[in-house]
N, C-alpha and C positions, 0 to 999 in steps of 0.2 A: 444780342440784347439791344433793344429799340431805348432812346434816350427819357420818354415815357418809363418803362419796367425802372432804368437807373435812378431815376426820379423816386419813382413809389420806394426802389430801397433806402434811400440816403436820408426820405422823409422819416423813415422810421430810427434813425442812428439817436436825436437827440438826447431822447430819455434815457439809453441804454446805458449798461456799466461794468467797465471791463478793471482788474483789473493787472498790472502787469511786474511780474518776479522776475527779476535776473542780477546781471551783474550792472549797478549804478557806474555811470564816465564822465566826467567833463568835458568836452571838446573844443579844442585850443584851435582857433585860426591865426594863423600871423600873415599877415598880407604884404606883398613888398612886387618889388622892380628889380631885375638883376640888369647891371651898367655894365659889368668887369668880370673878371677872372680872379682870384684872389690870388698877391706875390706869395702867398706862404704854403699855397696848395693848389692843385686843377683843382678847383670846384669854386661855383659861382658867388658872389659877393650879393646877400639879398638886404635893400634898403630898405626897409620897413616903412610902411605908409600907414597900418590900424593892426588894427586884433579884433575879433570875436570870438565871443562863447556859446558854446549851445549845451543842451545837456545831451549828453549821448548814453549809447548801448542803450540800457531797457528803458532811462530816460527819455531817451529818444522814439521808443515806442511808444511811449505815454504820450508824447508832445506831439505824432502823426496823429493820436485818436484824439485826442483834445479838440483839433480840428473840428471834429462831427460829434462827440459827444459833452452832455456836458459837467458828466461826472467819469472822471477816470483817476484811479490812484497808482499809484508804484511801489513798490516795497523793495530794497535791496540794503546793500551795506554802505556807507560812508564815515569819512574822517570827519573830525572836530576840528580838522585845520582851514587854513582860506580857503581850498578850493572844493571842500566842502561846502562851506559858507554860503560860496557865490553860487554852487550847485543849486542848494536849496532855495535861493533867491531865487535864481531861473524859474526852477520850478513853481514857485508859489507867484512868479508873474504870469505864468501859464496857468493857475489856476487850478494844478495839478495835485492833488494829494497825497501826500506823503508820512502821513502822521503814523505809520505801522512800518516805514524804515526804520533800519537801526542806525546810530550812530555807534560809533567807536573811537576813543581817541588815541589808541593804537596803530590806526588803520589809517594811513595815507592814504585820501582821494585818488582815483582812480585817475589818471589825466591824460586824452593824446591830443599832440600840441602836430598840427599840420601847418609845415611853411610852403604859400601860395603864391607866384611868382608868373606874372603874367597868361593866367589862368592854368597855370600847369604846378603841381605837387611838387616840389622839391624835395622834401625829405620830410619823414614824422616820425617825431620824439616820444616814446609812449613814457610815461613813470606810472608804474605798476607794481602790488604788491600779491603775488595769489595768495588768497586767505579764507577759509574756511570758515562759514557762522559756527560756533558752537553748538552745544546739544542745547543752553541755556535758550540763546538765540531763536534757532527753530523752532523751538517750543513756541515762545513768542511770537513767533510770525504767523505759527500754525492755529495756535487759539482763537490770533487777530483775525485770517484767517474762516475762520469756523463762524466769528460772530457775523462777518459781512456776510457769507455764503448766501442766506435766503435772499439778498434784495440784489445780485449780483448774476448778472447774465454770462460774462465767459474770464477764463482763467487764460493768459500769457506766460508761459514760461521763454523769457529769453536767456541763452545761455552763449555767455561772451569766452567761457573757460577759464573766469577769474575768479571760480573759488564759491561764491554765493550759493550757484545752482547745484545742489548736493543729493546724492541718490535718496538720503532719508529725507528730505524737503520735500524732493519732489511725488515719494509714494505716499506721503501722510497726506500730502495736499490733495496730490492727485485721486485719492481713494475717496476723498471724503467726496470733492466736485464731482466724480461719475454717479457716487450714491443717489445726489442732487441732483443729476440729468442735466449740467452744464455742460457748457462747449468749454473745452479745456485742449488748448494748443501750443506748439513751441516751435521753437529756432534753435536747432541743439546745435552741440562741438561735437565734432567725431572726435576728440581727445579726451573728454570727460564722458565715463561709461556709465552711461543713464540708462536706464530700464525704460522709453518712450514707452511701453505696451498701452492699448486701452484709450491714446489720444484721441479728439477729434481726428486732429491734424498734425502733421510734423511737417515743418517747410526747410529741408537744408538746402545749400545751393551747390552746384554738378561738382565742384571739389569736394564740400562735406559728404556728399552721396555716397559718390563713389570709396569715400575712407572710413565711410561708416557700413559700407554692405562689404568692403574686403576686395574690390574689383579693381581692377590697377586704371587709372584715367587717362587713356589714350586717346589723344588728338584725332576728334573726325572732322571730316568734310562733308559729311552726310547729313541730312538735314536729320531734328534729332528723333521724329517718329524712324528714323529708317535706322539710327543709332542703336545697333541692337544691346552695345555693352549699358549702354543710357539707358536702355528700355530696362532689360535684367535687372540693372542695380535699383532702379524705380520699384520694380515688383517684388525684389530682395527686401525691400525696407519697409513694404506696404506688410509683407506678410510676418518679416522680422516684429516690427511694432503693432502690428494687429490695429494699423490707426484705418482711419474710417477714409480718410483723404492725405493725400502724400501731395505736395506743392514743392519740386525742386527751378530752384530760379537759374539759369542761364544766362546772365548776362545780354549782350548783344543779340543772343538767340531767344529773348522770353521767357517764358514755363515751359516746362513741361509739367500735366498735372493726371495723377491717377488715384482713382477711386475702385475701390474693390467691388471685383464683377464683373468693370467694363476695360474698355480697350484705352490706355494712353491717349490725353489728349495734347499736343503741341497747340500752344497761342505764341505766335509770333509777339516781337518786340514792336511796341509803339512809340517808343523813343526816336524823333527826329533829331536830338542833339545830345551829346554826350561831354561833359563838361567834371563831373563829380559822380564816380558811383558810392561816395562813403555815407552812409544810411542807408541803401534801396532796400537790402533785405529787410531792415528795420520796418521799411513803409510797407512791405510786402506782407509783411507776418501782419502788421498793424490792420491793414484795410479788407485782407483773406479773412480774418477772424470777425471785423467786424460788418462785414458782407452776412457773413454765416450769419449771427445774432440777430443780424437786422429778414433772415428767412428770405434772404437770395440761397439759389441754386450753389452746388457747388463749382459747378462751372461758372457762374458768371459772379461768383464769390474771387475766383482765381482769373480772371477776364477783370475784374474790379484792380486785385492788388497788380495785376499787369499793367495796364494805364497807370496805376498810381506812382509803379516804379519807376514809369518812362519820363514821368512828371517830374520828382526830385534829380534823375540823372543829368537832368537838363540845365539845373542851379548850380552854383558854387556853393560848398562850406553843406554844413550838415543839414536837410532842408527838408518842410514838410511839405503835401497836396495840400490844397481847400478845397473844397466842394466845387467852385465855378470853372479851379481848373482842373480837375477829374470829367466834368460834364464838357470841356471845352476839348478833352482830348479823343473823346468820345464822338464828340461832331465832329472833330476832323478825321477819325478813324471811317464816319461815314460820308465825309467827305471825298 
């Protein structure tokens, strides 16, 4: 794909309107310097220098499309507590719509707090509650739901395995967006047993894969079209979900992406630096789906969320693309 064709797609992103279900996070940075050893344990003494917030998990997918579009909403669960609070802040400085989450004030915010220490992860703290919407809830989201359908171009289901993304959420929803002839995609848990059938798209990444087709994930050396457990478990899952496009992310190795009918395609990685992979898949599912909307190819739908992943791996802390550098990673690639 010539930087011209990327062009004509990205020109079409603004109007469009995605919007996206999962499990709602706050994302905790604490930033610091380790000096010492600590006298009361081996493990390193971190000085603290700042903090940052972002909003993460399906948050965080909203905040990648936000980027290019300029109506996106998110819909998930949240507390009535502070980091609630400050959740919603974020997102209403993104300009993000949320008016069809739920609050609860039973329900602790979701929060993972990462201590960073001379650009290297230290340790992270999750506080988490798994908590299931209600039947009252669903309902409500499902109706909400139903009213935006006609002026709504594709449906995100993120699922973090915190409870939110539930089998009856997602066949009420999903039944109604096929009726509709939307793009309707996810980022599932192999731990929470969802019926994907009928997706667009399902994007897990070579762990989920492989724990969601039943394949035991053995270490290759082989690059991963010659990957034949890789390849199986791709085509396990293409034919298990009956989805139109299966997008598994690899890490250091890129995509691999299969479409039904054809042959596996491997896109290598275009990450030059690697600094932070916590959000990639996030960016991945975000810019694959909206490639698709925007009537790019499905290849260079999944060539789109490639570059985009290679983009945020490169940042510290939870991190989205923009447009100049998705187009910037793109000339260098033809460079």
């Amino acid at each position: 794909m010539d930087l011209k064709r990327l062009r004509q797609i990205l020109d079409r992103a603004a109007g469009k309107r995605i919007v996206v279900i999962g499990d709602l996070m706050l994302d905790e940075f604490v930033w610091g310097k380790v000096g010492r050893i600590s006298p009361e344990a081996p493990v390193p003494v971190v000085e603290v220098t700042g903090e940052s917030f972002f909003p993460g998990g399906a948050a965080n997918v909203a905040r990648n499309l936000r980027e290019f579009l300029d109506h996106v909403s998110v819909i998930g669960l949240m507390g009535k507590d502070r980091n609630g609070q400050r959740l919603r802040q974020l997102l209403a400085e993104h300009k993000i719509d949320m008016s069809d989450s739920i609050e609860d004030e039973k329900f602790p915010t979701i929060v993972k707090t990462r201590i960073i220490a001379r650009h290297q992860q230290v340790v992270r703290v999750d506080r988490e509650k798994i908590a299931q919407p209600t039947t009252a809830q669903v309902g409500k989201v499902v109706v909400a739901l139903r009213k935006r359908l006609p002026n709504l171009d594709a449906i995100i289901f993120e699922d973090y395995g915190k409870g939110f993304v539930t089998r009856e959420l997602v066949a009420q929803i999903a039944h109604e967006a096929r009726a509709a002839k939307k793009i309707v995609t996810a980022d599932p848990n192999p731990h929470n047993l969802i019926d994907w059938s009928g997706m667009t798209a399902v994007k897990p990444n070579r762990t989920e894969a492989f724990l969601a087709a039943g394949i035991p994930n053995r270490d290759s050396e082989l690059s991963p079209n010659k990957d034949v457990d890789l390849v199986r478990a791709g085509k396990d899952l293409l034919r298990k979900w009956a989805a139109q496009y299966l997008l598994i992310t690899l890490g250091e190795d890129g995509v691999m992406f299969f479409e039904k009918g054809k042959r596996p395609h491997h896109i290598p990685t275009k990450a030059r630096d690697v600094f932070d992979v916590s959000g990639a898949g996030d960016t991945a599912i975000a810019m694959f789906t909206l490639a698709l909307v925007c009537n790019a190819t499905p290849l260079e739908a999944a060539q789109i969320a490639n570059h985009a992943s290679a983009v945020v791996v490169g940042k510290l802390g939870t991190a989205t693309v923009t447009r100049d550098q998705l187009v910037s990673s793109f000339e260098h690639d033809f460079d």
